[in-house]
N, C-alpha and C positions, 0 to 999 in steps of 0.2 A: 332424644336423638333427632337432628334436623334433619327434617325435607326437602327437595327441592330437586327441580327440575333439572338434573343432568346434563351438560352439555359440553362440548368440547371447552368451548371458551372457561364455563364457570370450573372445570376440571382444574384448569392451568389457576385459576384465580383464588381459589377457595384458600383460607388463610390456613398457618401452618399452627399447631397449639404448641403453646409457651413449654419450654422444654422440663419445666418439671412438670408437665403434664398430659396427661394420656392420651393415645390416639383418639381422634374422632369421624364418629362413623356419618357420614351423610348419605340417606335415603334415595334413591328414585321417585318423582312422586310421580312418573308416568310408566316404568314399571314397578308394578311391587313387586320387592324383593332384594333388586340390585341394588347392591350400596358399593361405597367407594371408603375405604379408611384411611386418612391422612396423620402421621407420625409428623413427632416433631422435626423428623429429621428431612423430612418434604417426601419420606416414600409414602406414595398414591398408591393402593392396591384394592383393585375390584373383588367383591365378592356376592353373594346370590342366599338368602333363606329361604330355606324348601322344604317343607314338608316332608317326609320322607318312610319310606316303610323300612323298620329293619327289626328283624329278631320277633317278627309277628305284631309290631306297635308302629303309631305313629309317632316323627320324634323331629319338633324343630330342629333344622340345623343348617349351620351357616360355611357356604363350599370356598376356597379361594378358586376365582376365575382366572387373575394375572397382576403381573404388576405394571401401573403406566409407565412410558407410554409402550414398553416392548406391548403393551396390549394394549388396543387402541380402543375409546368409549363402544364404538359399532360392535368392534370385535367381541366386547364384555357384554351387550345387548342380547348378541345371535347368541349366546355362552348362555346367558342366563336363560332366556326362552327355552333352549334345548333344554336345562336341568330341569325345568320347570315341569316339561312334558313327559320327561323322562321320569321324576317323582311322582308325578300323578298315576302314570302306569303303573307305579309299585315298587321301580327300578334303582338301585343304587345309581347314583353319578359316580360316585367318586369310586368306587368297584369298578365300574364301568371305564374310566378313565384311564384308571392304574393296567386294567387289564389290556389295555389301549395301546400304554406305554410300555409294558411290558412287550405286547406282541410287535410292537417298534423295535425296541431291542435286539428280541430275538430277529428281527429280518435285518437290524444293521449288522450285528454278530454275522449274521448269513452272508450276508455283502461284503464284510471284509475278509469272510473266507471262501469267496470263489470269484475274488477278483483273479485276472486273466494272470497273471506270475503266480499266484497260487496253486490254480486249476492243471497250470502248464506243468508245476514241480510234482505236482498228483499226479499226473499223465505222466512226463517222462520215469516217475520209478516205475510205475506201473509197466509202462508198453516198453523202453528199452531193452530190458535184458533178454525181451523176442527179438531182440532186431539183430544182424550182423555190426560188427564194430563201424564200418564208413556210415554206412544207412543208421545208427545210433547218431553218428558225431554229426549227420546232416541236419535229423530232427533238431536236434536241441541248438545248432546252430541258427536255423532257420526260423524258429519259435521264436527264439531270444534276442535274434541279432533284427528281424523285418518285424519285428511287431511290437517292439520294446513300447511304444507308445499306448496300447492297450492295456497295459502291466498294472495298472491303478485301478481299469476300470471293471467292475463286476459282469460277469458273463451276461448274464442277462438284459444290462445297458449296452452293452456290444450291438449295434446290428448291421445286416448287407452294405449299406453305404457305406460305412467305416471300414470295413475290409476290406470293398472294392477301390477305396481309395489308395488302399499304402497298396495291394497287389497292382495296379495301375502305375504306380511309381516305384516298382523294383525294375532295374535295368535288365536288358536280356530277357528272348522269349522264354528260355530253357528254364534259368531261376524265378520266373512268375510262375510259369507253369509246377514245377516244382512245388511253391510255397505255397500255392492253392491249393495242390494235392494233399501236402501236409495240413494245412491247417483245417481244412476238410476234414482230416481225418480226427484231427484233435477234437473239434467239436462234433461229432458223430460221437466218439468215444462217451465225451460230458453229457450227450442227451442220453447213451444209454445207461450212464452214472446215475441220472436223470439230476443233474446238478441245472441242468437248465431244459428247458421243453423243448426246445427246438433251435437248429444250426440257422445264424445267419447266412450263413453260406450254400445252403441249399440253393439259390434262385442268382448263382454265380457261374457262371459258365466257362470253360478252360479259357486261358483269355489268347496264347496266339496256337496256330496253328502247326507243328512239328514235324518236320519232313523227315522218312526213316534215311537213317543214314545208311549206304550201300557200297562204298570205297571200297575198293580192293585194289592193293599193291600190282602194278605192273611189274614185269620183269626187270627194267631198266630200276624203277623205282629200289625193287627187292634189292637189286645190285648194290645202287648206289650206298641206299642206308646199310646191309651188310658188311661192307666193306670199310663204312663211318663205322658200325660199329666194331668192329675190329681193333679199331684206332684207341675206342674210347678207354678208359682205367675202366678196373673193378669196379663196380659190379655191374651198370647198367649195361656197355656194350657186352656181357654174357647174357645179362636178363632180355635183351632184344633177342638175342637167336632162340635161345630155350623156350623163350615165348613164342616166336616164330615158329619153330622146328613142333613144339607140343601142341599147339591151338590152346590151350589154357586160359585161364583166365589171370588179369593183372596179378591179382592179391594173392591168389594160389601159389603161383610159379614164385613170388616175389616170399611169400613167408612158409616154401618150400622146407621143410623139417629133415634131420639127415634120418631122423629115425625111422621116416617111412619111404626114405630110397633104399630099393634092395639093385645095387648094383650088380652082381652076381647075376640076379636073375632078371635083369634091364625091368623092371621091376618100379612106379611109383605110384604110391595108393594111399590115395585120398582121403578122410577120416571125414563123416558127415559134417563133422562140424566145422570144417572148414570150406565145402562144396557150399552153393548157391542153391541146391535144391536139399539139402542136409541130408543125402543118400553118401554111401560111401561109394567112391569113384577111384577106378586105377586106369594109370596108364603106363602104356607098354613104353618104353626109355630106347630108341634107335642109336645104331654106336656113334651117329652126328653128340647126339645128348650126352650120352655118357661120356665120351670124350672131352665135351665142357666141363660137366660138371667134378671128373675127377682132377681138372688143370684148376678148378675153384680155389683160393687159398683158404685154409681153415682158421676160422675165428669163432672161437668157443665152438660149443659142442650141437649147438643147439637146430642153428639154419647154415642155409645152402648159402642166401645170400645176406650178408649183413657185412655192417662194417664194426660195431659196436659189442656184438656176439650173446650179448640179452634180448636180442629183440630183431625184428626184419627190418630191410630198407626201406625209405619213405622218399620222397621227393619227385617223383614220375614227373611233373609237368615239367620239372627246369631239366631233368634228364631229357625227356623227350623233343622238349625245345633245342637243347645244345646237339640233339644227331642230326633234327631232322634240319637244321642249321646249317651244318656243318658238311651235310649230306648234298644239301638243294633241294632235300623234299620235304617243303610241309604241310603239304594237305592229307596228314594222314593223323589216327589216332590209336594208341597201346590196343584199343578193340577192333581195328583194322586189320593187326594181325591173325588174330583168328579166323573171322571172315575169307581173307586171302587164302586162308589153311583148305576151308573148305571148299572154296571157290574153285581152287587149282584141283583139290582131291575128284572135283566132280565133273569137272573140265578136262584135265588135263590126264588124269590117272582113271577115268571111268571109276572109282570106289562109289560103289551102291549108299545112298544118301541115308540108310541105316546106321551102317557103320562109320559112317561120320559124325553121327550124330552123335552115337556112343564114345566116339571119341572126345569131342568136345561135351557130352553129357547132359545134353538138350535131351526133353522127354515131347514128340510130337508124331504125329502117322504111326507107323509101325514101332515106334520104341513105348510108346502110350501104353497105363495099363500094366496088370497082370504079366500079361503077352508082352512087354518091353523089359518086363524083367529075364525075363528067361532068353529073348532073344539078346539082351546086352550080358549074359553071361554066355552066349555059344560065337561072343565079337570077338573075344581075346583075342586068337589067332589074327582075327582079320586086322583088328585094331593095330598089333603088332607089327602087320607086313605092311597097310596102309599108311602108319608113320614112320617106315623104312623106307617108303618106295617117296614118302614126301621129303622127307630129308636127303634121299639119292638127288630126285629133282632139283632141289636149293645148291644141292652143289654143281647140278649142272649150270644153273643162272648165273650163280657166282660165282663160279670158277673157281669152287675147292675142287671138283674133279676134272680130270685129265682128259675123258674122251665125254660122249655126246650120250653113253650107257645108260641110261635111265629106265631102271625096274618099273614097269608100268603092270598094274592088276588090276585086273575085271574080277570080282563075286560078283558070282549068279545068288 
């Protein structure tokens, strides 16, 4: 077998043997061990003889390091010294290797199972069916739709920079803030998956500042849009007053069920799982209410308000936009109404900020607690006269009543 000093150059030079004849192996003569075997067919592939312990013996044997030039001479050098050392210790290389490549393996398999569209379809089966329907449909819009970009890449390559950049480029203080929140939460969830150690996003900060919003309906305001909505078709100009008149919440009043309006007994009650704090919640029905809701026209069996009769109304913002359009008022929002409920109930009607509270179904001060259970069951009554004496009010603004009579109640 020849010898000879290895070098780049002589690597490229070294003659190819006649094709009915066998590869040939050429030595290192500066290190021993490393050789090179050249086929007829011009493939170059480095390999290394080493000594080796295996099964309790010593036992020549010859490893492949690579083929030229994906493996370059230096590279088959460092290759070979390493086995070398590695042999002498007693160690398998090529055990070594394999187990190398395996544990390779196993962490690309890993990588391609928690890159960020993966991790995110783990998360949303997992955490959506806690969430309410909107608060579902915002997750997985906001996941999917602002971060699409991340989708390829394994959680773990993820870090601060990269998601400070796309939340820096989502327009609107309210949808940064927003998607920072969510994705916060996403990777909070993954470290305690423990799919990754630790959230980029810990050392992210809210990015704009949110001022609480405090709008309450003037009188003139109440008027105008009232009266717009008067004007409007089924269903939204009814769903503005009943919203109005009840303080409820949008999604409440709007996928309002007939099954659980007890007209008779002015009567509507709330089933946890439709309430925002998942308690079950009733409200006392004032004959402003019920006087809407029995002029409702009936479409299927199901809701109050619908136009379809499988399912409630959707479209608030173009609704919203077309009254308060049409009205001259827009600086208001569907959560304005309720606010205004209270506003006036505490202003205007002295009603004790308890039984307001009950009414709208906020749990804070005195409804908190043990103690706000029992006191929001001794509200009924008050609950009752309070959204009598707010719906007396609205018709004095707007001029459904005739004199200026307006029920006003103080509880002590």
């Amino acid at each position: 077998m020849p010898k000879l000093n290895l070098t780049d150059t002589a690597v490229e030079r070294l003659k190819l043997p006649a094709s009915d004849k066998s590869p040939i192996d050429y030595w290192d003569s500066t290190l021993s061990g490393l050789g090179l075997r050249i086929s007829s067919s011009g493939r170059r592939t480095f390999n290394v003889q080493v000594n080796v312990l295996r099964d309790g013996h010593r036992r020549d044997t010859r490893i492949k390091l690579g083929v030229y030039p994906e493996i370059s001479l230096a590279e088959a050098r460092a290759l070979a010294i390493e086995h070398k050392r590695l042999a002498a210790e007693g160690q398998y290389p090529v055990a070594l290797r394999q187990a190398e490549r395996n544990a390779q393996d196993r962490k690309s398999a890993h990588l391609s199972e928690t890159t960020f569209a993966a991790v995110r379809e783990l998360f949303l089966q997992a955490h959506l069916h806690t969430l309410r329907p909107k608060t579902a449909i915002e997750y997985r819009r906001a996941l999917t739709k602002n971060f699409t970009q991340l989708d390829a890449l394994p959680l773990e390559n993820i870090d601060t920079d990269m998601v400070q950049k796309i939340l820096d480029n989502i327009s609107g203080p309210y949808a940064a803030n927003r998607s920072h929140s969510l994705i916060r939460v996403f990777f909070d969830w993954a470290v305690k998956r423990r799919i990754v150690p630790s959230s980029p996003v810990t050392k992210i900060a809210k990015l704009h500042k949110e001022e609480t919003r405090d709008h309450v309906l003037t009188e003139v305001d109440i008027n105008l849009l009232w009266t717009t909505a008067g004007k409007e078709t089924y269903p939204f100009g009814d769903l503005f007053k009943v919203l109005l008149l009840t303080g409820q919440r949008l999604r409440e009043v709007a996928g309002m069920r007939r099954e659980n309006v007890d007209l008779d007994k002015a009567l509507w009650t709330l089933p946890g799982s439709m309430t925002k704090n998942k308690e079950l919640h009733t409200v006392p029905l004032s004959e402003q209410v019920i006087d809407i809701l029995q002029s409702l026209p009936k479409i299927g069996d199901t809701f109050m308000f619908t136009t379809m009769g499988d399912r409630p109304i959707s479209g608030f913002g173009r609704s919203r936009d077309r009254i308060a359009e049409a009205a001259g008022v827009t600086d208001w929002r569907w959560h304005d109404l309720r606010r205004t409920l209270v506003t006036y109930c505490a202003n205007d009607l002295d009603i004790q900020q308890a039984v307001t509270e009950a009414i709208i179904n906020h749990k804070s001060g005195s409804t908190a607690g043990i103690g706000g259970i029992y006191n929001r069951a001794r509200y009924t009554k008050q609950k009752a006269a309070a959204l009598q004496a707010w719906a007396n009010l609205l018709d004095r603004i707007t001029g459904e009543a005739d004199t200026d009579n307006v029920e006003e109640m103080v509880t002590k």
